[in-house]
C-alpha positions in Angstrom: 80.9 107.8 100.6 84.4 108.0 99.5 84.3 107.8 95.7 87.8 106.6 94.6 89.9 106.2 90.8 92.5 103.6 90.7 95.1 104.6 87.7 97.5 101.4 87.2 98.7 99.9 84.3 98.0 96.1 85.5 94.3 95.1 85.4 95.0 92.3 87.9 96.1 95.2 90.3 93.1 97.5 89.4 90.8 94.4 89.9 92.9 93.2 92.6 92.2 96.7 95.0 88.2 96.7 93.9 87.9 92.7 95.7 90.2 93.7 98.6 88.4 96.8 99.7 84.8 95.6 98.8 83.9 95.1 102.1 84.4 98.4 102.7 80.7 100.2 103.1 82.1 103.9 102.7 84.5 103.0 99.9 83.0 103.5 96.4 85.0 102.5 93.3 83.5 104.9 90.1 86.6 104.4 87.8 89.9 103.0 86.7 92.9 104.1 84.5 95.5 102.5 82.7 97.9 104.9 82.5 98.1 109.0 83.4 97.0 110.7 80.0 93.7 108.2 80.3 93.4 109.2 84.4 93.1 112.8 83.5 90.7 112.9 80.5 88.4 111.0 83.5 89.1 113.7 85.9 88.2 116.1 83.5 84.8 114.0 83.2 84.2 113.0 87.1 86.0 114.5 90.3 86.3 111.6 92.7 87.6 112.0 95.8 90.9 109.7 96.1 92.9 108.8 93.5 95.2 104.9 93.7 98.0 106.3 92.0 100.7 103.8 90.6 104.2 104.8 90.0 106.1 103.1 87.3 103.4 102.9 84.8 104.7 103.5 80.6 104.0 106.6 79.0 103.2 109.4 81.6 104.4 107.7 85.2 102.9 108.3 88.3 104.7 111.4 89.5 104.3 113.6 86.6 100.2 112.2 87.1 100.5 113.4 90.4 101.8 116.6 89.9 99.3 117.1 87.0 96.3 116.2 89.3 97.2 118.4 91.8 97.8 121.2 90.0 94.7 120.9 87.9 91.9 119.5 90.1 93.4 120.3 93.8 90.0 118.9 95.8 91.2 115.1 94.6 93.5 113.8 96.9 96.2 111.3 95.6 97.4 108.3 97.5 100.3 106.7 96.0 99.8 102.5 95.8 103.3 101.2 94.5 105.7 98.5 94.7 108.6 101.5 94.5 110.2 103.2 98.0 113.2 104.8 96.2 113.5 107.9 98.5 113.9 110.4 95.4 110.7 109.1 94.0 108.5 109.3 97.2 109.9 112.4 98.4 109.4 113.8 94.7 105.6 112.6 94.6 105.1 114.3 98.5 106.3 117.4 96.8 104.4 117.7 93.8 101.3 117.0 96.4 100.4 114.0 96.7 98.8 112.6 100.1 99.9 109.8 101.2 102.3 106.7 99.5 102.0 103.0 100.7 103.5 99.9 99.0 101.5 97.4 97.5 101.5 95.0 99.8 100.1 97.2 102.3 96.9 94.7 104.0 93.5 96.1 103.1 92.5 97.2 106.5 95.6 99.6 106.9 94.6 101.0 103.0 91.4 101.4 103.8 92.2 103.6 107.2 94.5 105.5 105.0 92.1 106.4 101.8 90.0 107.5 104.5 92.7 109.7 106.0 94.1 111.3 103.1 90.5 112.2 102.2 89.7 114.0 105.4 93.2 116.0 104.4 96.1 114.0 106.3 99.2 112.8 105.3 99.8 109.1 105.4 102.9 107.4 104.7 103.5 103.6 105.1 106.3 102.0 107.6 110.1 103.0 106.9 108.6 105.8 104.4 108.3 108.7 106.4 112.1 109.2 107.0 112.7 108.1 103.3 110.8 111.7 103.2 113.1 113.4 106.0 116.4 112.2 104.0 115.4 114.6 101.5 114.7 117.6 103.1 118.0 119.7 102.3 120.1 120.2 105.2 119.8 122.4 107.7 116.1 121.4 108.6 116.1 123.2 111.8 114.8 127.0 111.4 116.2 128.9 113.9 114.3 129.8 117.4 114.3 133.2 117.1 112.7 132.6 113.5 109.6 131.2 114.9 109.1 133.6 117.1 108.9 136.1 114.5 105.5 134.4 113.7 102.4 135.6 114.8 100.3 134.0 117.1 98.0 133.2 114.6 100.7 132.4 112.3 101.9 130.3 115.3 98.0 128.8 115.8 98.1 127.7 112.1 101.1 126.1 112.2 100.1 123.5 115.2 97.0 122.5 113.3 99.1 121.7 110.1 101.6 119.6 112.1 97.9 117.9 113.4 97.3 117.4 110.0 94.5 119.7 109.5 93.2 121.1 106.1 93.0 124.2 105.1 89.0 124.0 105.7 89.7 122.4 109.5 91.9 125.1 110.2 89.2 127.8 109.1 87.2 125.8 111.2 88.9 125.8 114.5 90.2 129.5 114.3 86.7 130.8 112.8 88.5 132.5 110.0 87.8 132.2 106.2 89.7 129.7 104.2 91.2 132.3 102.0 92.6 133.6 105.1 94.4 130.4 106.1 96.0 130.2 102.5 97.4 133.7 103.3 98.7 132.4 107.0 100.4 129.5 105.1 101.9 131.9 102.6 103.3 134.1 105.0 104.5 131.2 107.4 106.4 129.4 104.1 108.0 132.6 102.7 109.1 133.9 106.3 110.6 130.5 107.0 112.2 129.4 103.7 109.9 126.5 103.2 108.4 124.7 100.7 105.7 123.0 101.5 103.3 122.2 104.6 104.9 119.0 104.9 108.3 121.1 106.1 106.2 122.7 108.3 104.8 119.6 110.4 108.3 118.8 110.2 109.7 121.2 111.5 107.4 122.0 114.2 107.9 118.7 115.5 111.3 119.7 116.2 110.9 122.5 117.5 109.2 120.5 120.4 106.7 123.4 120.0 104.8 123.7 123.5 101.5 124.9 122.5 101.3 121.1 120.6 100.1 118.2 123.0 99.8 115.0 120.1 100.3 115.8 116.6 100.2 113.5 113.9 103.9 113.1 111.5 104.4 112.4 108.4 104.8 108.6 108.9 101.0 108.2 110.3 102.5 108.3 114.0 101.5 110.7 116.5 103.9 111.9 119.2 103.2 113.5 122.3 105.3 116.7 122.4 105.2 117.9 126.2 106.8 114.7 127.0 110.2 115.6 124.2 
């Protein structure tokens, strides 16, 4: 079961989400928020594991919730719900960690496939968002060839299961190595490359058309096929 914490400041919304996705057998609703100060004294109570996060709520909005959340209780994954696409605002909420951001008029069956991706660790972003997310990225976005060759093969192996969209536990899965481990990869891989964030990296292995990737999955939700450029 997916145990899930909508934080809006409508209650038509909140109730709104609860009838669309009660059909849903895997989908568990075990709380609701009004605002962010009232969606983090329930954290502190009960650790579900997606958060509906709102945007333009009064008092505390939802990016400053989101950054909160993260920082503080980093197994909850936060899914932004919102009737907001201004670029600086999405790219802003991806930064400070949340998982995926839809619109609210997203229909329930693509929410409920994307609650259910964020929770197994992937990105999901909702049509025209994901390049809302690439027009932020400072310029240059390309790291130089002979930069990613500086990374190890492991470092290398890492970086083709983040742009797959693999957590940090899949990863520790696949290459039989200890999380704590993988966290150092990353660390290593974002301070050797100037990057921020994993997000950057998925990016930019994309385009690096890396050739140890067959399908990986983009920041959009898409997958592309990377032997065929």
């Amino acid at each position: 079961m997916i145990e899930i914490l909508i934080v809006d400041d409508q209650s038509l919304i909140r109730r709104a989400l609860q009838l669309l996705l009660a059909d849903e057998p895997d989908l568990v609703f075990v709380g609701e928020s009004d605002c962010g100060e009232a969606a983090l004294d329930a954290l502190a109570q009960q650790l579900p594991d997606v958060v509906l996060m709102d945007l333009l709520m009064p008092g505390m909005g939802g990016v400053e919730s989101t950054r909160l959340i993260c920082q503080k209780f980093p197994s909850v994954r936060v899914l932004v719900l919102s009737t907001d696409d201004h670029s600086d605002r999405v790219a802003q909420a991806m930064k400070y960690g949340a998982s995926g951001y839809l619109m609210k008029n997203t229909p329930p069956e693509e929410l409920a496939i994307a609650i259910r991706a964020v929770h197994k660790g992937y990105t999901h972003l909702g049509p025209g968002l994901g390049q809302k997310v690439l027009s932020q990225i400072p310029d240059p976005v390309l790291v130089p060839s002979g930069v990613w060759q500086q990374l190890t093969s492991r470092e290398q192996e890492v970086v083709g299961l983040i742009s797959k969209g693999a957590n940090n536990r899949e990863i520790a899965q696949v290459l039989h190595i200890s999380e704590k481990t993988v966290k150092n990869h990353i660390t290593n891989i974002l301070n050797r490359l100037d990057l921020r964030d994993r997000t950057q990296v998925a990016i930019l292995a994309h385009q690096q058309h890396s050739p140890s990737k067959s399908e990986i999955t983009l920041p959009n939700g898409t997958s592309w096929d990377s032997t065929q450029g």
